[in-house]
C-alpha positions as CSV (number, residue, x, y, z in Angstrom):
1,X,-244.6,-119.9,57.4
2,X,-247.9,-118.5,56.2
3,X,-250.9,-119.5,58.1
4,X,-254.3,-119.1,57.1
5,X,-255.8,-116.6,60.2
6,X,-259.1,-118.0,62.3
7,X,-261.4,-115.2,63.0
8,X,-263.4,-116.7,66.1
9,X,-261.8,-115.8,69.3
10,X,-262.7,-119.7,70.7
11,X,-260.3,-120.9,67.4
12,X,-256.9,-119.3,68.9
13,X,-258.0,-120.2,72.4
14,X,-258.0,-123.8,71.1
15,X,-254.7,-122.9,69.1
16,X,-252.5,-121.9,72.2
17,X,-253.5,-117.7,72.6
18,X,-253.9,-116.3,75.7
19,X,-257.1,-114.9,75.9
20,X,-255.8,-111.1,76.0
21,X,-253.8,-111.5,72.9
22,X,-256.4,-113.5,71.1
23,X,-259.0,-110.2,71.6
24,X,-256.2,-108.0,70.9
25,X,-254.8,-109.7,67.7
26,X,-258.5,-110.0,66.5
27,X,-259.5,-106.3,67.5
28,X,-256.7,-105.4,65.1
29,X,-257.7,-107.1,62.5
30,X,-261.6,-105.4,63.0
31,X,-259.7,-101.8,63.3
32,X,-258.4,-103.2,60.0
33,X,-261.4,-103.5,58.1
34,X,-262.9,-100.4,59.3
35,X,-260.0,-98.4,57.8
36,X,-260.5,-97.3,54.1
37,X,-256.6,-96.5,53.5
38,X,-255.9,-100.0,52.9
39,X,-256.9,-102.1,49.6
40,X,-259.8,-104.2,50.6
41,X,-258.2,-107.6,48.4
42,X,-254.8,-106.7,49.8
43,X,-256.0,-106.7,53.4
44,X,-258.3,-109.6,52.9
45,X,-255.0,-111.9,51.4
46,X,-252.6,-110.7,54.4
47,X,-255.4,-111.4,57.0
48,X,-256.1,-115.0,55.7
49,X,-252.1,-115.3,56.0
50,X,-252.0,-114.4,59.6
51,X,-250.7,-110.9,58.9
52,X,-252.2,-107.4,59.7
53,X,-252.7,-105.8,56.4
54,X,-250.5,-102.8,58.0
55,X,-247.7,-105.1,58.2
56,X,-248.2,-106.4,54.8
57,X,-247.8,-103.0,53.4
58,X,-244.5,-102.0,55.3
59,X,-243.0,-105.3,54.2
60,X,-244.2,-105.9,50.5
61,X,-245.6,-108.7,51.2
62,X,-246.2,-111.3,48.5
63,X,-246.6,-114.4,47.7
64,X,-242.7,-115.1,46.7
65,X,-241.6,-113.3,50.0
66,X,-244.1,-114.1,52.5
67,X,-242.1,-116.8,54.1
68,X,-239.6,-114.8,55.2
69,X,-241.7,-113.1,57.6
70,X,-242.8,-114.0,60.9
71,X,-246.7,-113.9,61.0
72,X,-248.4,-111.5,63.2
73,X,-250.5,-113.8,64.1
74,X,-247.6,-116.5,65.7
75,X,-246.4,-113.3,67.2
76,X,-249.2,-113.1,69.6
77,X,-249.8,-116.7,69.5
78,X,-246.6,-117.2,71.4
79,X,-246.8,-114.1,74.4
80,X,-245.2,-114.2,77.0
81,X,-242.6,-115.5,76.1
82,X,-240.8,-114.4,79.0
83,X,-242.3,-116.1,82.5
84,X,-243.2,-114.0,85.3
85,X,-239.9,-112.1,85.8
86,X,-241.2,-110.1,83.1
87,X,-243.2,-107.6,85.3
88,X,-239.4,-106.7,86.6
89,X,-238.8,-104.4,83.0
90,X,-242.2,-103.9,82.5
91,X,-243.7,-102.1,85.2
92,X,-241.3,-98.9,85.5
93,X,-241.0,-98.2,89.2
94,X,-239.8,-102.2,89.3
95,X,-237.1,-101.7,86.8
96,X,-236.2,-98.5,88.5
97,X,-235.9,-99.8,92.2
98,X,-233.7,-103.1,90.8
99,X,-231.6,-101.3,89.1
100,X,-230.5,-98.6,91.7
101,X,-227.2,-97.9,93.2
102,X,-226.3,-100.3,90.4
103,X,-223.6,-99.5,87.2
104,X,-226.7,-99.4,85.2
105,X,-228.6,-96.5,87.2
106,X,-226.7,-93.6,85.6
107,X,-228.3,-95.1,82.3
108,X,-232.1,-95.0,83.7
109,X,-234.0,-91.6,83.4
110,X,-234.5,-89.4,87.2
111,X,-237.8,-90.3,88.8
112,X,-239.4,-88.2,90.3
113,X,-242.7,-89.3,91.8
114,X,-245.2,-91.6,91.5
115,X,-249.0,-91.0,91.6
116,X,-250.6,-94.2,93.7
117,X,-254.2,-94.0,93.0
118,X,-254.0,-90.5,94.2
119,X,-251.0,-90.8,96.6
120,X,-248.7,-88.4,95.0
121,X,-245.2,-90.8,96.0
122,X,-242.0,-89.2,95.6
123,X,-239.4,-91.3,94.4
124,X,-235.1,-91.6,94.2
125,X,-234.6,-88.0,92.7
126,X,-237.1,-86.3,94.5
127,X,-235.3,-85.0,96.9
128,X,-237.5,-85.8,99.6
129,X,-240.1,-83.3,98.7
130,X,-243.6,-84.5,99.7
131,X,-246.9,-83.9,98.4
132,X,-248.2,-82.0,95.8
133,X,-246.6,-78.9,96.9
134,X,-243.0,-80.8,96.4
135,X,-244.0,-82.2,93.4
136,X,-244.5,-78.4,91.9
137,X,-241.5,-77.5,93.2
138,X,-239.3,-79.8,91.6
139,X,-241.1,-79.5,88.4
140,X,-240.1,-75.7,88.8
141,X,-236.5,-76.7,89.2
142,X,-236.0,-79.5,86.6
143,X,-238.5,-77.6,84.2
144,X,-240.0,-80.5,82.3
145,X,-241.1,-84.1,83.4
146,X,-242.1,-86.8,81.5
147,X,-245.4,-88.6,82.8
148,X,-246.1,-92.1,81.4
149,X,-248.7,-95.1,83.0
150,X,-246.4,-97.1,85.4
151,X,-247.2,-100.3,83.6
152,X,-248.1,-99.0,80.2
153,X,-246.6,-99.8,77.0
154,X,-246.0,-98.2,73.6
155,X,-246.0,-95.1,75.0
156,X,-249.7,-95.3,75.2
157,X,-250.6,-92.0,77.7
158,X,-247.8,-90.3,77.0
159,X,-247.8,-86.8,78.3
160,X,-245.4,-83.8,79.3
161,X,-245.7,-81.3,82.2
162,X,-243.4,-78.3,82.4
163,X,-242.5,-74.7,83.8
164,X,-240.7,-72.1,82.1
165,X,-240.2,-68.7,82.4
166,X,-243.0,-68.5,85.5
167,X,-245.9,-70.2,83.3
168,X,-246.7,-74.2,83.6
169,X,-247.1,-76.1,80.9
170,X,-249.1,-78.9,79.6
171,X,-248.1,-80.9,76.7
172,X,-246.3,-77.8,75.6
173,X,-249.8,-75.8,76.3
174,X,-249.7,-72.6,78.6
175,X,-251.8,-74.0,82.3
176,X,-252.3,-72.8,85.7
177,X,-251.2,-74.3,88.8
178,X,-255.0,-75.7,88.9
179,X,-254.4,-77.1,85.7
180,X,-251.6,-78.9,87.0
181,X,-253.1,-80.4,89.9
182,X,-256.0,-81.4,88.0
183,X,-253.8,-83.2,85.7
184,X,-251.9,-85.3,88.0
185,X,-255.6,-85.9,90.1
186,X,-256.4,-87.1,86.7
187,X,-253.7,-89.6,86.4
188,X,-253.4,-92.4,88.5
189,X,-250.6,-94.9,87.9
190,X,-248.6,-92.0,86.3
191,X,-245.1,-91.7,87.1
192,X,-243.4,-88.4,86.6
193,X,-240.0,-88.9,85.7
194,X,-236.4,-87.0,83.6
195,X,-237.4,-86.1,80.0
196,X,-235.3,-86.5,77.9
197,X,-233.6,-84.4,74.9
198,X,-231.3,-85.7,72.0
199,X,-228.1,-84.4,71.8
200,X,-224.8,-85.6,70.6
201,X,-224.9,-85.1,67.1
202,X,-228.8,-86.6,66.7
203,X,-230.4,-83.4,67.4
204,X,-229.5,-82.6,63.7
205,X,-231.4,-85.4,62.5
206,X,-234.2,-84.4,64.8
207,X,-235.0,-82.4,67.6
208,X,-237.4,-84.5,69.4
209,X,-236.4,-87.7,71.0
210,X,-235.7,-90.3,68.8
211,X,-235.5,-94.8,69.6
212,X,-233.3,-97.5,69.6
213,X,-235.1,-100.6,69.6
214,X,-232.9,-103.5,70.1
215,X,-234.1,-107.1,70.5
216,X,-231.9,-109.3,73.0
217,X,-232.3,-113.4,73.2
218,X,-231.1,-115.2,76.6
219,X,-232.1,-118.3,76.7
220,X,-229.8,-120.1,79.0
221,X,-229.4,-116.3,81.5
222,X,-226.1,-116.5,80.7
223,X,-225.5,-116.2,77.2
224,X,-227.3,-112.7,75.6
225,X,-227.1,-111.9,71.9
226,X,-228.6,-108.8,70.4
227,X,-230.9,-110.1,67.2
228,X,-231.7,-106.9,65.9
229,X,-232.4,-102.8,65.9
230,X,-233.6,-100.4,64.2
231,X,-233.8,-96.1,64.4
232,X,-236.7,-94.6,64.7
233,X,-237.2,-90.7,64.6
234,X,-240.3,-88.6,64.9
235,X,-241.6,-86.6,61.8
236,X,-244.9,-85.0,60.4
237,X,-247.7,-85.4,62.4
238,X,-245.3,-86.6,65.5
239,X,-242.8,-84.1,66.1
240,X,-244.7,-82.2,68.6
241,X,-242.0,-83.5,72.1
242,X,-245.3,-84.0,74.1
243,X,-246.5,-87.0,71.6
244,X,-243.6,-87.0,69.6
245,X,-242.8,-90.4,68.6
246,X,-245.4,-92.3,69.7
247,X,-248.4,-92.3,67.7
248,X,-249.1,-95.1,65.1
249,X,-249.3,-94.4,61.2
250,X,-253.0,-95.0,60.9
251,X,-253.9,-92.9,58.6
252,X,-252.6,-92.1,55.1
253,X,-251.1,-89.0,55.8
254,X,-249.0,-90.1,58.9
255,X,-245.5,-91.5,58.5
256,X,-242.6,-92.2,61.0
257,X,-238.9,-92.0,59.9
258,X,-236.7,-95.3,60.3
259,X,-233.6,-96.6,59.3
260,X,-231.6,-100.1,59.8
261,X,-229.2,-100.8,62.1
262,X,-226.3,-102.7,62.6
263,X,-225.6,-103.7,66.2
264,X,-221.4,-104.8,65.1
265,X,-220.6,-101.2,64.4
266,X,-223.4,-99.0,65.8
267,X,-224.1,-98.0,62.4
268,X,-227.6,-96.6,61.2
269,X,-228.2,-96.6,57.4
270,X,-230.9,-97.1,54.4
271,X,-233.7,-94.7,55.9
272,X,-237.2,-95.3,54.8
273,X,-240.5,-93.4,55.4
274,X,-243.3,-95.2,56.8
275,X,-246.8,-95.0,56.0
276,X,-249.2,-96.7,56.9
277,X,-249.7,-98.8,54.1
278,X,-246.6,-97.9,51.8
279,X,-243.2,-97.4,52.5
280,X,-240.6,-94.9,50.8
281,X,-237.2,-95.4,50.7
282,X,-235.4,-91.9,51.6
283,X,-232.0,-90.9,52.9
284,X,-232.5,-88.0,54.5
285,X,-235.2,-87.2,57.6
286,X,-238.1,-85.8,55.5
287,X,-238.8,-82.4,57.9
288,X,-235.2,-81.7,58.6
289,X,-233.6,-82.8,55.2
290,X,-231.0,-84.2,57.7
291,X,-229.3,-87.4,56.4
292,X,-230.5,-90.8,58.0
293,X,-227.1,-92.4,58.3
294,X,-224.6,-92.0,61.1
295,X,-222.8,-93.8,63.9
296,X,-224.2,-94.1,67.5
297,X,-221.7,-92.4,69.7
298,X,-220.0,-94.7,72.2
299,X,-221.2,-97.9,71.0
300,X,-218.9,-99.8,72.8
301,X,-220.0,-99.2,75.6
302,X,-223.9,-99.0,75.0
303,X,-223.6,-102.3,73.6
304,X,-221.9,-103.2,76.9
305,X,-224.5,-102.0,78.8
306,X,-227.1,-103.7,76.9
307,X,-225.7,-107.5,77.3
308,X,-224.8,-106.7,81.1
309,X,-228.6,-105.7,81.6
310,X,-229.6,-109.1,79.8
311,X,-227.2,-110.6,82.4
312,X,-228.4,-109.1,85.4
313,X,-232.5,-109.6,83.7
314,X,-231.2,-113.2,83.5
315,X,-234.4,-115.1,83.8
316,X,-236.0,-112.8,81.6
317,X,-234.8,-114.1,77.8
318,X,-236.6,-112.0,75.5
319,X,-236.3,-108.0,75.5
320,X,-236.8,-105.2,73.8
321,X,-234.6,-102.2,75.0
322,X,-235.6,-98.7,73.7
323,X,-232.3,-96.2,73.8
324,X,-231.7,-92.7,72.6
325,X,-228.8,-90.2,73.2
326,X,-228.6,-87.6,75.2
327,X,-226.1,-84.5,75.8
328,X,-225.5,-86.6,78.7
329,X,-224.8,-89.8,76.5
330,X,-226.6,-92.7,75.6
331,X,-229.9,-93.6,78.0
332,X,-232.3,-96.1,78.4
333,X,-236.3,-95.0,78.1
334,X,-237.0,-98.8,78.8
335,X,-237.4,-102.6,78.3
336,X,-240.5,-104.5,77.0
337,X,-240.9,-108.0,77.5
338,X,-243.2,-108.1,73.7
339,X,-241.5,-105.6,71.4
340,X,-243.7,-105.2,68.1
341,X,-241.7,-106.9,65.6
342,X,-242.9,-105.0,62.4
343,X,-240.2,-102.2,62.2
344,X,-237.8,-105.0,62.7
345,X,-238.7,-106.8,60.2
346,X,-238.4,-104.0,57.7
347,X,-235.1,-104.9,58.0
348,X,-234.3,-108.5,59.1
349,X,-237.5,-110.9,58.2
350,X,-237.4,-113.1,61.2
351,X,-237.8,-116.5,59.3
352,X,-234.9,-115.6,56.8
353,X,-232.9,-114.4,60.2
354,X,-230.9,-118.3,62.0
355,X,-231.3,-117.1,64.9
356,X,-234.8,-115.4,65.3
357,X,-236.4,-118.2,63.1
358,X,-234.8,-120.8,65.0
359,X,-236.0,-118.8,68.1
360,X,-239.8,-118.5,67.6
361,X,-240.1,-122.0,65.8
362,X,-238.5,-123.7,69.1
363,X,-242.1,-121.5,70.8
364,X,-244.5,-122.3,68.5
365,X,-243.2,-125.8,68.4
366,X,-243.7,-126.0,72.3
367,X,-247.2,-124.8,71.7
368,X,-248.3,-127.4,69.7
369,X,-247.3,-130.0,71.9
370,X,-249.2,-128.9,74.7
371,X,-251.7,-130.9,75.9
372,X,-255.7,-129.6,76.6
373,X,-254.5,-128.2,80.4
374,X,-251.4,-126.8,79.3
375,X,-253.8,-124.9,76.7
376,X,-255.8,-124.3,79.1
377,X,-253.1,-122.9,81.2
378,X,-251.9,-120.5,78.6
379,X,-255.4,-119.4,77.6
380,X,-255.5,-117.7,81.2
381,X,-252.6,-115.9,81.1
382,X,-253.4,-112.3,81.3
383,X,-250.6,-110.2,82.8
């Protein structure tokens, strides 16, 4: 399905983007060029084909296979692809609020409070302890807290505040209560919620945090199928807990650890380390020499969770759910409405997959026949 990529922002307006991911998909492609990791003739073939060149490289792209793969460029030709109900799993405090005194709460992290443009909110598992006073105090008692933008998404402004043994912390760096307050004054839209550990068995593999990403269809509301997953674990450069995880492999040097998996039997398998413009096959976690391949404990009923939330998220057909495993048992970080679809399709090429390839030419098809308002329409979508 290759597609040769337009580099004026007007040419995807006129081809169905929404502004935002017309900018974004082109800013990309400009950070692209810029980096000198990446073979200039390489990067110049995958662009003209619709694909970031970083993409490319984690898939081997050729010309035999490049078919099989979902272009990044449809991939942010057809956002949203949920309607409006998306803002209910993408803004945290939303999810959070629909969810509780449900069968599903028990899966969501504590929150704690929530910093409203300098109104320090507490939240459910505050305690009803107010102000910035309460909000120390309850750091004191839980001892970490994870603080993340209410509406923000891969991870981007990720931080960690803690207290331990009488000293605060700071993305793992000694503070002062000062510190502290400066930090949360410095961070509106934050919300300070549970942070979580791995445990289970997973620690061994790593001791920071690791991800499930699962992608869930529901067309109809009624009828959820899980497409896809994969593991992903933090290593090198990313196993600090206060970043762990998060940051992208943009440059040489910086690699993430990843491995299938198969949503059947909860089995994760065939680990490979991922570069930014290479990828290495390797069974074992590269910093802990742990093996890659295991079984997710309690699948059953994580699995069960999973297709019940797509039930209850009815209107909203497309998700990606990020999961990990806790001492506590399996957890859910949280659901975005636009999952990246690279580390997915390490493992499962969308075009070569029925049901994703079926999926996204039904909305790119719908695209096409839009008429100049409905283009018009989608061009102003921004949220």
């Amino acid at each position: 399905m290759a597609r040769i990529v337009k580099n004026q922002t007007s040419d995807l307006l006129k081809d169905g983007f929404a502004r935002r991911m017309a900018d974004k998909y082109l800013n990309m492609l400009l950070f692209e060029d810029d980096n000198e990791m990446f073979d200039p003739a390489y990067r110049s073939w995958a662009h003209r084909h619709g694909f970031c060149v970083e993409s490319a490289c984690a898939f081997g792209l050729n010309e035999d296979n490049i078919d099989d793969y979902l272009p990044d460029y449809d991939y942010f030709r057809v956002w949203p692809l949920n309607s409006w109900q998306r803002i209910w799993i993408n803004d945290k405090l939303t999810l959070k609020y629909a969810l509780a005194g449900t069968e599903y709460d028990r899966f969501l992290p504590e929150y704690y409070y929530y910093n409203d443009g300098g109104k320090l909110v507490p939240l459910l598992e505050a305690g009803g302890r107010k102000g910035m006073d309460g909000f120390l105090e309850v750091l004191r008692e839980k001892g970490e807290f994870a603080c993340k933008p209410c509406n923000g998404w891969r991870a981007m402004g990720f931080n960690k505040l803690g207290y331990k043994d009488g000293t605060y912390l700071v993305d793992n760096k000694p503070a002062t209560e000062e510190d502290v307050r400066r930090f949360v004054a410095e961070h509106p839209n934050d919300v300070y919620t549970e942070f979580f550990h791995p445990g289970m068995g997973m620690e061994k593999i790593s001791p920071v945090i690791h991800t499930l990403r699962l992608i869930t269809l529901n067309e109809s509301g009624a009828d959820p199928v899980i497409a896809g997953g994969y593991m992903r674990f933090a290593t090198g450069t990313n196993n600090d807990d206060s970043k762990a995880n998060f940051e992208e492999p943009w440059r040489a040097d910086v690699y993430m650890y990843h491995t299938n998996f198969d949503h059947e039997t909860g089995r994760f398998f065939d680990g490979r380390i991922v570069y930014g413009n290479k990828v290495v096959p390797s069974d074992v976690n590269p910093d802990t020499g742990a093996s890659g391949s295991g079984v997710w404990p309690n699948w059953d009923k994580t699995r069960d969770m999973v297709l019940g939330l797509c039930e209850r998220l009815g209107p909203v057909e497309y998700m990606g759910f990020d999961l990990c495993v806790t001492p506590d048992g399996p957890k859910l970080i949280e659901i975005n409405s636009h999952p990246g679809p690279k580390y997915l399709q390490v493992y499962r090429p969308f075009m070569k997959d029925p049901v994703l390839r079926d999926y996204f030419q039904r909305k790119m098809d719908a695209i096409a026949a839009l008429d100049a308002d409905g283009i018009r329409r989608r061009n102003a979508i921004s949220h």
